[in-house]
N, CA and C of each residue as an Amber inpcrd file, in Angstrom:
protein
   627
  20.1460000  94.9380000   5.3450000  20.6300000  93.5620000   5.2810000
  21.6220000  93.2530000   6.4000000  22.2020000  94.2160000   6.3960000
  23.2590000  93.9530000   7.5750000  22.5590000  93.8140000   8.8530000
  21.1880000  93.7470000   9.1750000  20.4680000  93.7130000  10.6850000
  20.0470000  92.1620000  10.5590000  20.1720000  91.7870000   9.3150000
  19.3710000  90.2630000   9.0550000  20.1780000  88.7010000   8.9020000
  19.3080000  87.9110000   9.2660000  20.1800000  86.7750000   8.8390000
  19.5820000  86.2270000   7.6790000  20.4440000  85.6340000   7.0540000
  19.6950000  85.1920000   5.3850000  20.1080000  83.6590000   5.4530000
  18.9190000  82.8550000   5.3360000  18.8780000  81.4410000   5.4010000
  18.7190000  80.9980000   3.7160000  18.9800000  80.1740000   3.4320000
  19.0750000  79.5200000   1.7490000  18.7100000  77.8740000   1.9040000
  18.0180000  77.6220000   1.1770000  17.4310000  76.0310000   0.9100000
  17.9560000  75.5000000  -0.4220000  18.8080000  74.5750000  -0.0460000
  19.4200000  74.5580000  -1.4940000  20.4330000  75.7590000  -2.0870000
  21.3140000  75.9350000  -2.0250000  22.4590000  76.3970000  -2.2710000
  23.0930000  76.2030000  -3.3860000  22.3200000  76.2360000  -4.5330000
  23.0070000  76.0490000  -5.8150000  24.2090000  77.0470000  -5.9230000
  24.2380000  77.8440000  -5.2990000  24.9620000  79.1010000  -5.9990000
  26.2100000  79.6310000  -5.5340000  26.5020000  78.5640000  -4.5570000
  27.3690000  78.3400000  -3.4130000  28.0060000  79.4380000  -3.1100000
  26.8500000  80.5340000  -2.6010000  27.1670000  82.0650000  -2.2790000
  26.8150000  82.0580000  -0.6570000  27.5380000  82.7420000   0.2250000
  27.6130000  83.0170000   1.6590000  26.2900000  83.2840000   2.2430000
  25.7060000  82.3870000   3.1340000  24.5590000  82.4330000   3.6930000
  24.9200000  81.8860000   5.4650000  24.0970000  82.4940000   6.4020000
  23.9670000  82.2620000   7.6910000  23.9860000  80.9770000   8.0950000
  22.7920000  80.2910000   7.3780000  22.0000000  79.4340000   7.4760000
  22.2650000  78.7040000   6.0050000  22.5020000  77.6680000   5.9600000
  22.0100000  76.5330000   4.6150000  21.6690000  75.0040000   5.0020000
  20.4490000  75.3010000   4.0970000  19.5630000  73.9810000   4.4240000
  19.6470000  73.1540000   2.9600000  19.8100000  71.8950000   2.7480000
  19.9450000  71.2670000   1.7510000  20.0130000  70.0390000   1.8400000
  19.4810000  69.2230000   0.9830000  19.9400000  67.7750000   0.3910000
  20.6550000  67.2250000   0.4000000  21.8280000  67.9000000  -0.4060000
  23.4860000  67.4930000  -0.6210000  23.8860000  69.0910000  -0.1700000
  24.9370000  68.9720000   0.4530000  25.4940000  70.2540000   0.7430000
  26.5110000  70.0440000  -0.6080000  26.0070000  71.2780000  -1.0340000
  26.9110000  71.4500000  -2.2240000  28.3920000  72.2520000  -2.0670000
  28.1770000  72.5540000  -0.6490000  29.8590000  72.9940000  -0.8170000
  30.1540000  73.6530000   0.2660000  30.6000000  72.2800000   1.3460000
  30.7410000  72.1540000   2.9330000  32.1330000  73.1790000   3.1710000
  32.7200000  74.0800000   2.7170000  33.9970000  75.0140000   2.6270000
  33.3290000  76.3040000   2.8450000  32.1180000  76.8320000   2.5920000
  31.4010000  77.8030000   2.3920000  31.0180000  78.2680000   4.0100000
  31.1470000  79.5890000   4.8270000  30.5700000  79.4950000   6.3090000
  29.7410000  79.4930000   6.7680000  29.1750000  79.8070000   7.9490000
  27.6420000  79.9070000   8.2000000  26.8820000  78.5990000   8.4940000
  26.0050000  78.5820000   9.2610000  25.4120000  76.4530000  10.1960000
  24.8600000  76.0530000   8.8870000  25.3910000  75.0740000   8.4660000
  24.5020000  73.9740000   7.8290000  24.2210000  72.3870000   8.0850000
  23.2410000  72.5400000   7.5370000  22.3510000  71.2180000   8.2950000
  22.0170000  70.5260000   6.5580000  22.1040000  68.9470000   6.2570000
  21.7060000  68.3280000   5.1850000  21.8440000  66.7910000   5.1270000
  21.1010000  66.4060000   3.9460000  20.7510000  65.3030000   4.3090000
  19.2170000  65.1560000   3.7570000  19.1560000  63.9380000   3.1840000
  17.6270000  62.7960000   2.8880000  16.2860000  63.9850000   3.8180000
  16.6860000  63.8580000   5.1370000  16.0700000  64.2650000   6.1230000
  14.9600000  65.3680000   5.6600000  15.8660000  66.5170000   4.9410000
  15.1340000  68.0560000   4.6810000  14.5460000  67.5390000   3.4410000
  14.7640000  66.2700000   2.6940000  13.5800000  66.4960000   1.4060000
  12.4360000  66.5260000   1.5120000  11.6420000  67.6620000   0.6360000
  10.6420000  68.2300000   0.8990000   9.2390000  67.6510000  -0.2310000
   8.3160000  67.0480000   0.2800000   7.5590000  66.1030000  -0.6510000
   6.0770000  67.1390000  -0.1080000   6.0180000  67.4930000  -1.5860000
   4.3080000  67.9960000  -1.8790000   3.2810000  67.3690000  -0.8630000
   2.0290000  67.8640000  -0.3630000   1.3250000  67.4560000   0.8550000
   0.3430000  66.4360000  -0.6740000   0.4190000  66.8180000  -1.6410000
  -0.8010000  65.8520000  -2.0450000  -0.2120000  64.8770000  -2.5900000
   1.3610000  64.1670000  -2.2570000   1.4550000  63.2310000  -2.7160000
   1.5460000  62.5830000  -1.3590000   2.1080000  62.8180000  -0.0590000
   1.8700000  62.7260000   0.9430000   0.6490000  61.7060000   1.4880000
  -0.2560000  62.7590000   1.1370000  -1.9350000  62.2850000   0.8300000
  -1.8910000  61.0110000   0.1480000  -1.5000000  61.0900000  -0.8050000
  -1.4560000  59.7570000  -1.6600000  -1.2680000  58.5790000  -0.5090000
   0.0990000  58.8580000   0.0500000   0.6960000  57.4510000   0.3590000
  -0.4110000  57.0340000   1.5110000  -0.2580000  58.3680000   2.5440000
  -1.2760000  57.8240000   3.9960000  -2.1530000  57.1920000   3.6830000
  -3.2790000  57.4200000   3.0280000  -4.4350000  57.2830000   2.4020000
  -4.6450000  55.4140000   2.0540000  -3.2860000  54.8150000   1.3060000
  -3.3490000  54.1570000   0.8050000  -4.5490000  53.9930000  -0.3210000
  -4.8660000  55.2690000  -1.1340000  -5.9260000  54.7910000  -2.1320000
  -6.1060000  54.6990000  -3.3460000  -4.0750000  54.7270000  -3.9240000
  -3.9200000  54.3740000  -4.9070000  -3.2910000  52.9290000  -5.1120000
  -4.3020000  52.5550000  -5.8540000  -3.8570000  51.0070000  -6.6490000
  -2.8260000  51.0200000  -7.8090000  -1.4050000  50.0570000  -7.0760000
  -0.6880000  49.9040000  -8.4750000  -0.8890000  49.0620000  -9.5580000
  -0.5710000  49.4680000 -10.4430000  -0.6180000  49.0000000 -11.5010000
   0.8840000  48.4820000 -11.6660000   0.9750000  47.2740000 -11.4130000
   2.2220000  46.1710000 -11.8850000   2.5730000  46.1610000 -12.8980000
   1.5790000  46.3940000 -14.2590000   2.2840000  46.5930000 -15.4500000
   2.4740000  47.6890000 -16.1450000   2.3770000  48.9530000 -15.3600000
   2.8110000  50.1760000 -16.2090000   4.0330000  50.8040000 -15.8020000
   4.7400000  51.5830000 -16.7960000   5.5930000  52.4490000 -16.4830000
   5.4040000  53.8490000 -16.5660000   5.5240000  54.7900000 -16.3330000
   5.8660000  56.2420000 -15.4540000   6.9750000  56.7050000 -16.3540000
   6.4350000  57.5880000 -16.9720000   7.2180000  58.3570000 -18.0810000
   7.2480000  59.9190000 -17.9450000   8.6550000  60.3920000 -17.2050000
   8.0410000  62.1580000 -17.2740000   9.8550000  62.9590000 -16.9900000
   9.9220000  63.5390000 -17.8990000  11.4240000  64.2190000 -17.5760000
  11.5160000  65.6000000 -17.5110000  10.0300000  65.9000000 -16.6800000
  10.1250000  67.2090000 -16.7890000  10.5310000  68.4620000 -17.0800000
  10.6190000  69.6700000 -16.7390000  10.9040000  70.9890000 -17.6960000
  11.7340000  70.7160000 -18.6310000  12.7020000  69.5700000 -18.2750000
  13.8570000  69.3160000 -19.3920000  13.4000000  68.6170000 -20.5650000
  12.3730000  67.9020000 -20.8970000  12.0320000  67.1260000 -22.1370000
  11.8420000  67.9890000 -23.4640000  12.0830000  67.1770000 -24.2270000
  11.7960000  67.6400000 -25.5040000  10.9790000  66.4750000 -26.3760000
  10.8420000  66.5720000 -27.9240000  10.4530000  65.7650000 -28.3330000
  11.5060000  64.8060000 -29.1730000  12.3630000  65.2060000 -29.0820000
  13.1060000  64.4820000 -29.2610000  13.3810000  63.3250000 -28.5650000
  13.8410000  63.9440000 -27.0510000  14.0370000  62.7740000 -25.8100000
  12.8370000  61.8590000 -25.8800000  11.2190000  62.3990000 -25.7020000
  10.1610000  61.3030000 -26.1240000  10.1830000  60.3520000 -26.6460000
  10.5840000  60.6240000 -27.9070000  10.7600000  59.6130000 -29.2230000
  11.7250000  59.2090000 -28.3750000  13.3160000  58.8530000 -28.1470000
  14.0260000  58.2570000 -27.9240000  13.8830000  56.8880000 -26.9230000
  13.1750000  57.8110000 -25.5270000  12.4820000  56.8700000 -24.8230000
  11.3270000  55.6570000 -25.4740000  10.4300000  56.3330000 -26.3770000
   9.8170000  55.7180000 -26.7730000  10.1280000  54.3070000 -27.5430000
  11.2810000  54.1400000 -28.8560000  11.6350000  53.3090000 -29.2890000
  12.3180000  52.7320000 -28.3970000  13.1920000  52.8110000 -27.1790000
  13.6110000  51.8910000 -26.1230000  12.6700000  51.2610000 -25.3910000
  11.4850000  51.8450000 -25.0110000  10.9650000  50.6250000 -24.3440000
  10.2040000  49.8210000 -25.2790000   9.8100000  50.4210000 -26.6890000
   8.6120000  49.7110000 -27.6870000   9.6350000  48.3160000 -27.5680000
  11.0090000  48.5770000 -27.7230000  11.8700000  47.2750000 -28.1310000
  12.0620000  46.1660000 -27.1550000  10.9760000  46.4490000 -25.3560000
  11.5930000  45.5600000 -24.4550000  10.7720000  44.3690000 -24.6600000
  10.8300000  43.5170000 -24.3120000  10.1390000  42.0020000 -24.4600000
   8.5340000  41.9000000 -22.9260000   9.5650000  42.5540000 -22.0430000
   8.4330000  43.0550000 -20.7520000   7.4080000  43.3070000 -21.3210000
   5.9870000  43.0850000 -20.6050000   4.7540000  43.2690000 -20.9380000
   4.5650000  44.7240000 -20.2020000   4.4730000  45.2160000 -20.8280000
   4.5080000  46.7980000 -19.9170000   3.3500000  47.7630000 -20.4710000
   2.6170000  48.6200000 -19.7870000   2.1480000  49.8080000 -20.4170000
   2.6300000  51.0010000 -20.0780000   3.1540000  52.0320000 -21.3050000
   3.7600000  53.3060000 -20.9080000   2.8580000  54.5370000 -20.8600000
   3.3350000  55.0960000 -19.5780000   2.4620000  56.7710000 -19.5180000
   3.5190000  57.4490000 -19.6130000   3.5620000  58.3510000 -20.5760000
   3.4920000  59.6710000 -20.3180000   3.2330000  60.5920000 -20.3540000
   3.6240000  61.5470000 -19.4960000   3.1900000  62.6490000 -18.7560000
   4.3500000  63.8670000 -19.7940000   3.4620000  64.5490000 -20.2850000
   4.4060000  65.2480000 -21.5660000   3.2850000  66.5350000 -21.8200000
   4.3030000  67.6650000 -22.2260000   3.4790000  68.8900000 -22.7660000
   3.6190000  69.0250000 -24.5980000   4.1740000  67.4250000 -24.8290000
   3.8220000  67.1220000 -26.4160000   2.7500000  66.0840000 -26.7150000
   1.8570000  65.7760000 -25.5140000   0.7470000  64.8440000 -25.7270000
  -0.0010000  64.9720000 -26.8600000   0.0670000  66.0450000 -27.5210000
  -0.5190000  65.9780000 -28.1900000  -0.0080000  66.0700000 -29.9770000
   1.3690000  65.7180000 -30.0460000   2.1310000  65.8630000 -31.5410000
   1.9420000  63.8730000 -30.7500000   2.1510000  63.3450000 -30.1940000
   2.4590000  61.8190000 -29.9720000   1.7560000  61.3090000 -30.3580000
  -0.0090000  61.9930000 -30.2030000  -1.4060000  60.7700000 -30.1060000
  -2.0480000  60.9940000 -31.2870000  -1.0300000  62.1950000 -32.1350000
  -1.2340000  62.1980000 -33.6130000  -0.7570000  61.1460000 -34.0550000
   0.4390000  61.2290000 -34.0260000   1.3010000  59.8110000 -34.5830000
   1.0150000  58.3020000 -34.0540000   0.7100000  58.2500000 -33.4040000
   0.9960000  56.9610000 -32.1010000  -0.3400000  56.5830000 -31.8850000
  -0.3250000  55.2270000 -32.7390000  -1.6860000  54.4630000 -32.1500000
  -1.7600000  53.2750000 -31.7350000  -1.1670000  53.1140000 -29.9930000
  -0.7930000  51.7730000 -29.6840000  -1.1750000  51.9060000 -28.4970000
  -1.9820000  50.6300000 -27.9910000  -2.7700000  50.3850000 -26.8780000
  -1.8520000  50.6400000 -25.9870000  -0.4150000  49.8150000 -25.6130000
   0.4910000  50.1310000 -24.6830000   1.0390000  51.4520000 -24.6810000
   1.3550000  52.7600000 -25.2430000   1.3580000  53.7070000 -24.8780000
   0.3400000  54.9990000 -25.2790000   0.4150000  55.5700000 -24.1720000
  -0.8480000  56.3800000 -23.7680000   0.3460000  57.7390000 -23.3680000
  -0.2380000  58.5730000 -23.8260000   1.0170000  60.3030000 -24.2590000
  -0.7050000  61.1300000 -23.0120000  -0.1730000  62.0820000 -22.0740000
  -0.9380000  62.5250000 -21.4300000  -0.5050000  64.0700000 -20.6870000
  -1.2810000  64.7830000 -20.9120000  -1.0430000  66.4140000 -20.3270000
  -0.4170000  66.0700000 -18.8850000  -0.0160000  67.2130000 -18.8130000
   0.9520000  67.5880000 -17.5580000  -0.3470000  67.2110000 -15.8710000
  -1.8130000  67.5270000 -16.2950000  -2.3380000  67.7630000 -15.3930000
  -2.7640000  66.2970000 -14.8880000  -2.6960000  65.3100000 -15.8580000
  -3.0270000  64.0420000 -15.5500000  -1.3180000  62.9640000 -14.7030000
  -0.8880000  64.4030000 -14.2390000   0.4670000  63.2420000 -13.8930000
   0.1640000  63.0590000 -12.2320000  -0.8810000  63.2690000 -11.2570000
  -0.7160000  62.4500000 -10.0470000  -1.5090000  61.0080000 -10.1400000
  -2.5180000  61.5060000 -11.0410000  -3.2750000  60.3320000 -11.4500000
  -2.0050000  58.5390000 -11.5420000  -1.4680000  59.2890000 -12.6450000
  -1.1620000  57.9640000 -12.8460000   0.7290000  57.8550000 -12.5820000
   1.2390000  59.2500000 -11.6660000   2.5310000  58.6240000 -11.5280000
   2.2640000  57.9730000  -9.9960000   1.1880000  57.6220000  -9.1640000
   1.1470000  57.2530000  -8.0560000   0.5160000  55.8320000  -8.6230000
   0.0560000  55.6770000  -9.6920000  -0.3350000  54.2840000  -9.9120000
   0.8640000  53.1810000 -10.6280000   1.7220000  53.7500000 -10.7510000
   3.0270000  53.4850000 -11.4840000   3.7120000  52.1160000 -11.0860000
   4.3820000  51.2210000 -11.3720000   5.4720000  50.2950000 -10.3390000
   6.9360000  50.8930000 -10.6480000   7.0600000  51.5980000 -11.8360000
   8.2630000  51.7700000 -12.4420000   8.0700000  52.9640000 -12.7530000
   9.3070000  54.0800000 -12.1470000   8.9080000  55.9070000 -12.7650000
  10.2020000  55.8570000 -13.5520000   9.9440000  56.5250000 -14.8260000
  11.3760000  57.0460000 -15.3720000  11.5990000  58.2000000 -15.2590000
  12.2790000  59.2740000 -15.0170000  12.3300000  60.6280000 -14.9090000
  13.6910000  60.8910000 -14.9340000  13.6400000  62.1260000 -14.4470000
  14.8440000  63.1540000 -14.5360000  15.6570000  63.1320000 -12.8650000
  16.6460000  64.1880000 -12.5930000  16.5760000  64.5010000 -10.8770000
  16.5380000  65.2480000 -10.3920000  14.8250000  65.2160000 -10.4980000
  14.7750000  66.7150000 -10.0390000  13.5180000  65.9980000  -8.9360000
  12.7640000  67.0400000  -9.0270000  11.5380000  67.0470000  -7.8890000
  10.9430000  65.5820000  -7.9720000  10.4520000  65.4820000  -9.0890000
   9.5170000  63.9880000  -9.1890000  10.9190000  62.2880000  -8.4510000
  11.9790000  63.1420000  -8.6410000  12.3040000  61.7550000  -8.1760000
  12.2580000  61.2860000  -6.5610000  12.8320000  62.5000000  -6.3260000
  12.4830000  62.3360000  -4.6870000  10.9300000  62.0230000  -4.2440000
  10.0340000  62.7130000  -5.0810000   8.5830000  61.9320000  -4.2770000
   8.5730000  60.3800000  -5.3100000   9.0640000  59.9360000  -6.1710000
   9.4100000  58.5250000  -6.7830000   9.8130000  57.8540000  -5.0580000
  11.0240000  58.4030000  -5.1080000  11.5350000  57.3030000  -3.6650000
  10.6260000  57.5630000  -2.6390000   9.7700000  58.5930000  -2.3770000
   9.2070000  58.5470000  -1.0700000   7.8410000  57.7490000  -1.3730000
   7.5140000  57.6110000  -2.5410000   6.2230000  56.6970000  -3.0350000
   6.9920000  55.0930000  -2.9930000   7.7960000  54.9860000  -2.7920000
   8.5000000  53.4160000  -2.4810000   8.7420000  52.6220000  -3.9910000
   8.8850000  53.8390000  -5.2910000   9.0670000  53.5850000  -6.8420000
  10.0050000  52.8710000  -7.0210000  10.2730000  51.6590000  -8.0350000
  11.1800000  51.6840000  -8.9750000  11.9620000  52.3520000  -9.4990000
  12.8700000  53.1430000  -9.6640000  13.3770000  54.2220000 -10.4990000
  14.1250000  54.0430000 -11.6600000  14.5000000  54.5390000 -12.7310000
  15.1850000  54.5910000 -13.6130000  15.6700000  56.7520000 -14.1580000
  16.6210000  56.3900000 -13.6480000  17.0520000  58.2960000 -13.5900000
  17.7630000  58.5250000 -15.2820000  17.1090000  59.5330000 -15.7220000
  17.8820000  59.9280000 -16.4610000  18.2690000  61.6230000 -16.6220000
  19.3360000  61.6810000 -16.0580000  20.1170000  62.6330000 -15.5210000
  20.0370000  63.9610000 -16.5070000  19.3020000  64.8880000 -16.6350000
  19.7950000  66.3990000 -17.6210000  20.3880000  67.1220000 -17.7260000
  21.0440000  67.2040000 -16.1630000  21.8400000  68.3180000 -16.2380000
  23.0700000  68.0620000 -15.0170000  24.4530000  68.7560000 -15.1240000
  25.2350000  67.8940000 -14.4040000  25.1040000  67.7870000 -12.5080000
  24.1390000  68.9270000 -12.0000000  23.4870000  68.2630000 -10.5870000
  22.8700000  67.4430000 -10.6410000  21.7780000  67.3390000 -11.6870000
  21.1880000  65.4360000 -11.5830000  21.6580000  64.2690000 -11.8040000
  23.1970000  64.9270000 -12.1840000  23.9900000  63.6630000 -12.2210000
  24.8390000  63.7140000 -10.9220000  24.8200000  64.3460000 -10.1750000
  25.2850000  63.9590000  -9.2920000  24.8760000  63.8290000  -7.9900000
  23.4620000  64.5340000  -8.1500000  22.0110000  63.6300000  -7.2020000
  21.9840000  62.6180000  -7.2390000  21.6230000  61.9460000  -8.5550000
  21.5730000  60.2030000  -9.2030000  22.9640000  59.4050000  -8.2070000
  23.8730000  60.2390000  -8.5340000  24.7480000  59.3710000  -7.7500000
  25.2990000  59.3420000  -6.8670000  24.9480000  60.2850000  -5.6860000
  24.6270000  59.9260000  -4.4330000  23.4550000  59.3640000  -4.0960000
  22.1820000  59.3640000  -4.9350000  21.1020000  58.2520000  -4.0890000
  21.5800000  57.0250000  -4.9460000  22.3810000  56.7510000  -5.5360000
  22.6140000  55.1630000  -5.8290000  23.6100000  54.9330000  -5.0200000
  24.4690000  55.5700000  -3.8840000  24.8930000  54.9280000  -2.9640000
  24.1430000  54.5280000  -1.4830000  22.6100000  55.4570000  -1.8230000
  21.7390000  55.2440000  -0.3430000  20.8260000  54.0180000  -0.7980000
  20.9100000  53.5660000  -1.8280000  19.5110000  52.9170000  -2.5180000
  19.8810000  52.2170000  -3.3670000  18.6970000  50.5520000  -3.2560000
  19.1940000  50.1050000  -4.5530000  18.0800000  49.9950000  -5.4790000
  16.8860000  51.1670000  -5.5160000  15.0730000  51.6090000  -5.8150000
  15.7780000  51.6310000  -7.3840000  17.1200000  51.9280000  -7.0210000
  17.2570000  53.3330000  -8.7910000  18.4170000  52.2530000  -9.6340000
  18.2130000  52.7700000 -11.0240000  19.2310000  52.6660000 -11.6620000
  19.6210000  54.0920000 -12.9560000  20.6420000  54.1120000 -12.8650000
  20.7090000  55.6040000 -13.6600000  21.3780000  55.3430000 -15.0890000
  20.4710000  56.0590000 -16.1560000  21.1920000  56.6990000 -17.4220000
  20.1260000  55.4080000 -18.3880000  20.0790000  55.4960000 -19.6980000
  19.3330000  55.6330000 -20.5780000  19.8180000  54.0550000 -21.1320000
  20.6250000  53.2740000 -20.6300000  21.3760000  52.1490000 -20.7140000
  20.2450000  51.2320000 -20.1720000  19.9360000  51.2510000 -18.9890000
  18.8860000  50.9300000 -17.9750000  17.8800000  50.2460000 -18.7570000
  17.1810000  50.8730000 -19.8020000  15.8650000  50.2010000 -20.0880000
  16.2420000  49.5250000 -21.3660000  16.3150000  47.8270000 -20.2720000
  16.3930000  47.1410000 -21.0920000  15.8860000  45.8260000 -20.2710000
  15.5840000  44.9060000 -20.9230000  14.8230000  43.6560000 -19.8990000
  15.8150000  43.1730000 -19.0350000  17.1030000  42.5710000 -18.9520000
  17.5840000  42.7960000 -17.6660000  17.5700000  43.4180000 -16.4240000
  18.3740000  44.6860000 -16.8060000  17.6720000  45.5840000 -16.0850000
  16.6470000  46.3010000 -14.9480000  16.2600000  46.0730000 -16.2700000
  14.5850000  46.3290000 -15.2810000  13.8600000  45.4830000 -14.4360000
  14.5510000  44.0010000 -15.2290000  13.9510000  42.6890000 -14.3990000
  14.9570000  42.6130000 -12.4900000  16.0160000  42.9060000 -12.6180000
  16.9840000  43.2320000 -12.3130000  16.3180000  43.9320000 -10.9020000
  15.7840000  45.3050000 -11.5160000  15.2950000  46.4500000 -10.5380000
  13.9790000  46.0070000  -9.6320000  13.0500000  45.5000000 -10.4000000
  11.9540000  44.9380000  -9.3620000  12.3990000  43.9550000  -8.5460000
  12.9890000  43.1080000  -9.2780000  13.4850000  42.0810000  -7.9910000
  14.0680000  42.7070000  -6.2140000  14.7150000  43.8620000  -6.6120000
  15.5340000  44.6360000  -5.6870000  14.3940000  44.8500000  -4.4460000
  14.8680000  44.5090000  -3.1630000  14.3070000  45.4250000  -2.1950000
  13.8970000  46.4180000  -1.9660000  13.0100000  47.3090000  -2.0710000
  12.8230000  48.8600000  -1.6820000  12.9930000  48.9770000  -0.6800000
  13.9200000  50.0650000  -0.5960000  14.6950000  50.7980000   1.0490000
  13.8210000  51.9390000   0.7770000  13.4180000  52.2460000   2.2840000
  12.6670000  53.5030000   2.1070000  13.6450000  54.3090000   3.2510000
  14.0790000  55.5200000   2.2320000  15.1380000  56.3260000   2.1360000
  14.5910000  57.8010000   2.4710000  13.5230000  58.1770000   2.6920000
  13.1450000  59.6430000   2.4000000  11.3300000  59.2760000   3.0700000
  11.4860000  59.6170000   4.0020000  10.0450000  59.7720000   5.0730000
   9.1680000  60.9140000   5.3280000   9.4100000  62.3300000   3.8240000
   8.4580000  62.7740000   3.9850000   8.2340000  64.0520000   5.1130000
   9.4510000  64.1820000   6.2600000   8.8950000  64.9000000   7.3010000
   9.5960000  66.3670000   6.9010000  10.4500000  66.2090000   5.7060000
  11.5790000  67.3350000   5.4270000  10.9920000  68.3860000   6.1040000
   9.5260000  68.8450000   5.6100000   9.0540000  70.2790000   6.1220000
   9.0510000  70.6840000   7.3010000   8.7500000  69.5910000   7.9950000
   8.7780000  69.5590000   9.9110000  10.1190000  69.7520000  10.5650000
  11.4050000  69.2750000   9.7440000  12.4130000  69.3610000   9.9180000
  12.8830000  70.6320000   9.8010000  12.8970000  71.0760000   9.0520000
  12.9780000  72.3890000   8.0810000  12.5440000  73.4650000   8.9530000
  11.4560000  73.3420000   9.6230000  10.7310000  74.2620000  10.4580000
  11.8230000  74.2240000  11.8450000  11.7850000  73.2730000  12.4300000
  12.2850000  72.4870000  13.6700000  13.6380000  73.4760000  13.8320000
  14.3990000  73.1000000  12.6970000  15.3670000  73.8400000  12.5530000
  15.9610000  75.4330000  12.5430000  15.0890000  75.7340000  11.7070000
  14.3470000  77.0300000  11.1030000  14.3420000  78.2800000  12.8720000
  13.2460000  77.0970000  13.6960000  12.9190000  77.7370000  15.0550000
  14.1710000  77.9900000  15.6610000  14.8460000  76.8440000  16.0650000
  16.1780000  76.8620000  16.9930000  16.9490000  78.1970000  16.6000000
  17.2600000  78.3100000  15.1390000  17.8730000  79.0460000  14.5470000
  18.2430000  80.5650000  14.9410000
């Protein structure tokens, strides 16, 4: 180890590295070159695909339901009776590994409960994503989404709130879905904040290095 240099992506652990590459520098006191920033976010090639392509059609009236590894069924249900209660004409997806305790219970044209494998399908057809802050939100902003964040853990709360000072795509926390709101959020401009090249960057960098 001592012949090597050790580079880190994301630095949760805010342990001594050569090299740190990240999002948010989580902790600019630490030594060694770091480079961060929007710039290095790193977006899957098949959602990528998606956007170039242009060959997904939105759907204006659905919403984008998915809070990945962190959900439970509890949180489901919770979400669920908040939006059943909005006045918005909306249809809800989600994208859940309880699709199938929901579509026992749940027999309503506007929401539709769906396996994990059906989520590019329809979070690229989305106008409005609700999620967590983790991976799906950053390709949310790089798909030019609506957002509504609901934060799990205390880095996604403080992801959420540094991109609500780059952006006005998002609104954060479980308050949000409500017809204001939301009416509120589409109206908003989409700033496009996150272009997708992170990996090229990443490399670019990576080389010089």
């Amino acid at each position: 180890m001592n012949n090597c240099k050790i580079i880190n992506i994301e630095n949760y652990d805010n342990s001594n590295y050569d090299f740190n590459i990240s999002v948010i520098d989580h902790n600019s006191k630490l030594p060694g070159k770091r480079v961060s920033g929007l710039n290095y976010a790193m977006i899957r090639p098949e959602i990528t695909k998606k956007l170039t392509k242009k060959i997904t059609k939105i759907n204006h009236k659905s919403i984008f339901v998915n809070l990945g590894s962190t959900e439970s069924i509890k949180k489901i249900k919770e979400l669920s009776l908040l939006l059943k209660g909005l006045s918005i004409k909306f249809n809800f997806i989600f994208i859940t590994k309880f699709y199938k305790h929901f579509n026992i219970i749940k027999r309503s044209q506007k929401f539709k409960y769906y396996a994990p494998k059906f989520f590019l399908k329809y979070f690229n057809s989305s106008i409005i994503n609700i999620t967590n802050g983790g991976l799906t939100l950053i390709e949310a902003l790089y798909l030019r989404k609506k957002i509504i964040i609901i934060p799990q853990t205390s880095y996604e709360k403080k992801f959420s709130n540094y991109l609500k000072k780059k952006t006005n795509n998002i609104d954060i926390g479980i308050k949000s879905i409500n017809d204001k709101s939301i009416n509120r959020l589409l109206r908003k401009k989409t700033n496009i904040i996150i272009d997708g090249l992170g990996y090229s960057r990443i490399y670019k960098v990576l080389s010089k290095f």
